[in-house]
C-alpha positions as a LaTeX table, in Angstrom:
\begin{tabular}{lrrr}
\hline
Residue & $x$ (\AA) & $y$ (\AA) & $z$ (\AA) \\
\hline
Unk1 & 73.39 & 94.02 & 99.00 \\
Unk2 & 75.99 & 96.45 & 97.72 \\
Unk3 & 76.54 & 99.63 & 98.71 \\
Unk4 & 75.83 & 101.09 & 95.16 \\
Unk5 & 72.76 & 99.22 & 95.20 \\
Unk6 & 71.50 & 100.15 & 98.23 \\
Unk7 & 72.04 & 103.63 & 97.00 \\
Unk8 & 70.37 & 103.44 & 93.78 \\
Unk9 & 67.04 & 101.69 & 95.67 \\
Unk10 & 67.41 & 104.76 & 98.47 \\
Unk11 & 67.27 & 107.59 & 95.65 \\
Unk12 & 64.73 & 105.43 & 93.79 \\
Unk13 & 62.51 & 105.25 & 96.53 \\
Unk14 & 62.73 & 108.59 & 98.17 \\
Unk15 & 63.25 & 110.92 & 94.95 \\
Unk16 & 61.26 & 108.88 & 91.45 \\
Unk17 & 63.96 & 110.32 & 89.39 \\
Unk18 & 63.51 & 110.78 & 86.01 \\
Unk19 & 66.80 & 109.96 & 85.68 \\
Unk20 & 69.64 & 108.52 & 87.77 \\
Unk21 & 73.27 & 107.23 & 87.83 \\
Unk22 & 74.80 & 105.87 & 90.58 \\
Unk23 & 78.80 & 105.95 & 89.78 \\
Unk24 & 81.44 & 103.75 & 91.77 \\
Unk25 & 84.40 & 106.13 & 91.55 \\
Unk26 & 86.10 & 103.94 & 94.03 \\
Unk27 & 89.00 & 102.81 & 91.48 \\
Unk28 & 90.37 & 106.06 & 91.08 \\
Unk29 & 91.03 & 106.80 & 94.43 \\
Unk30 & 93.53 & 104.98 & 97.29 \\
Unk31 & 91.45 & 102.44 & 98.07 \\
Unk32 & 92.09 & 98.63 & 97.84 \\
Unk33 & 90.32 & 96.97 & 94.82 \\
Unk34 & 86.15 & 96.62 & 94.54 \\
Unk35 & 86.08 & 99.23 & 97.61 \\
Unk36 & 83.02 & 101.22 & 97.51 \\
Unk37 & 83.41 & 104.27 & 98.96 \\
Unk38 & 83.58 & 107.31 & 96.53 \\
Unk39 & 80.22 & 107.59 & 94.54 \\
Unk40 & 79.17 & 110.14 & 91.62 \\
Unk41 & 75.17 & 110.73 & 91.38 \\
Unk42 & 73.56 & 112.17 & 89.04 \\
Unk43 & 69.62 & 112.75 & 89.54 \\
Unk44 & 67.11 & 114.31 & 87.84 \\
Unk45 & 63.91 & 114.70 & 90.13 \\
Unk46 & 60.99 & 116.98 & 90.33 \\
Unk47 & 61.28 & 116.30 & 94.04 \\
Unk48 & 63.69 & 119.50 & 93.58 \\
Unk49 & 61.82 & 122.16 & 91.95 \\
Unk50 & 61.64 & 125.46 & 94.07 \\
Unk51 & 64.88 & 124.09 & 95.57 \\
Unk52 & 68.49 & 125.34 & 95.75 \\
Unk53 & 71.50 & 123.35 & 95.84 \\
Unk54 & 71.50 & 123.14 & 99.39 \\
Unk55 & 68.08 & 121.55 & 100.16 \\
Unk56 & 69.04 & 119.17 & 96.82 \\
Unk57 & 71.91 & 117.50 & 98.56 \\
Unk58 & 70.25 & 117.91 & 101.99 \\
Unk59 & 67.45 & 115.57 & 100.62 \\
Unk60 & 69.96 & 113.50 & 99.22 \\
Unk61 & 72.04 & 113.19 & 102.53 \\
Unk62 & 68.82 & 112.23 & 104.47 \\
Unk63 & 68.22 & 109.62 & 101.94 \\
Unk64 & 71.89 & 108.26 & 102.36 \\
Unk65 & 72.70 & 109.17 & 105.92 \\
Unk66 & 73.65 & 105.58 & 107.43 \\
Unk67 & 76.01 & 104.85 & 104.46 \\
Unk68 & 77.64 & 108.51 & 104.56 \\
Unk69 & 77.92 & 107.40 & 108.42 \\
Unk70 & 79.45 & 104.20 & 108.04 \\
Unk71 & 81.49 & 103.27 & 104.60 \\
Unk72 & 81.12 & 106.15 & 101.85 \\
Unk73 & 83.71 & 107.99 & 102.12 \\
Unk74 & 82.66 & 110.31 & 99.57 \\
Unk75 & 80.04 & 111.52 & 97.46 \\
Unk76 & 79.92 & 113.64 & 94.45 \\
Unk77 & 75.99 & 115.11 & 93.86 \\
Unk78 & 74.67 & 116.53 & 90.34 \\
Unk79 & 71.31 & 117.26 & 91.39 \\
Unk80 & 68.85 & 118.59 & 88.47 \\
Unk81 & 65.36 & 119.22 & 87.50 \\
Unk82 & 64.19 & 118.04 & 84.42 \\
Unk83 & 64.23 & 121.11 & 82.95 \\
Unk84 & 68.04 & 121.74 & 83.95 \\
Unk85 & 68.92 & 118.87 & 82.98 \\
Unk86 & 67.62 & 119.35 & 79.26 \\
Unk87 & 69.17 & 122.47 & 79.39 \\
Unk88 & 72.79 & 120.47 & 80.23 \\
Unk89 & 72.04 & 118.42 & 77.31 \\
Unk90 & 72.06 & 115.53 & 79.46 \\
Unk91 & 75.44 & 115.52 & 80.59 \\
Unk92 & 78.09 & 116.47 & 83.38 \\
Unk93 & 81.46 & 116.83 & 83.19 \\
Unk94 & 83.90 & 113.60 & 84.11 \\
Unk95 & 85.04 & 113.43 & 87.56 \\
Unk96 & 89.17 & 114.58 & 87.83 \\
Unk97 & 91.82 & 111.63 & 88.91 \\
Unk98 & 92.35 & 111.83 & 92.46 \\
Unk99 & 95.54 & 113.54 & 93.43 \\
Unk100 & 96.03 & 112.59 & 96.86 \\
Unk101 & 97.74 & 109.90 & 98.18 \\
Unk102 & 97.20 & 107.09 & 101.00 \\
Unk103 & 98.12 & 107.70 & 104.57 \\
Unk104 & 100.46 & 104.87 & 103.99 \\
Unk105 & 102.43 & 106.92 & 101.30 \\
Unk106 & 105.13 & 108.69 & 103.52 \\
\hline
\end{tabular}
């Protein structure tokens, strides 16, 4: 199984979003091609009412923690209520190109 499948059954399971995206940002990064290692989520889960940013992610992270151990390199987290989310109008903003290079650039 993929790694951005694995992900998206993980959050499915462990949060019953409302909504959720599961984003391979790998491409704009220096990785070689189909890598999957940079992610954008976006979830929308009653599971985090009463809950600040902090314990969001940290439910997130426990969700995720043997692929932020082993090949995810990164991950970007947009963690809403319902209610936030509405408020948002159902959006977040795009992720910015990556502006660093590869240890290989010298």
């Amino acid at each position: 199984m993929k790694i951005q499948q694995t992900i998206e059954q993980k959050l499915n399971s462990g949060l019953s979003p409302s909504h959720l995206e599961v984003i391979n940002e790998s491409h704009m990064h220096s990785v070689p091609p189909n890598s999957e290692t940079h992610f954008k989520v976006v979830v929308v889960s009653d599971s985090f009412d009463g809950k600040r940013q902090v314990g969001r992610h940290q439910l997130v992270y426990g969700l995720l923690q043997e692929e932020l151990a082993g090949e995810v390199h990164a991950l970007s987290l947009f963690t809403f209520t319902d209610s936030e989310w509405l408020a948002r109008e159902q959006t977040v903003a795009d992720s910015p190109e990556c502006l660093g290079g590869s240890k290989a650039d010298k």
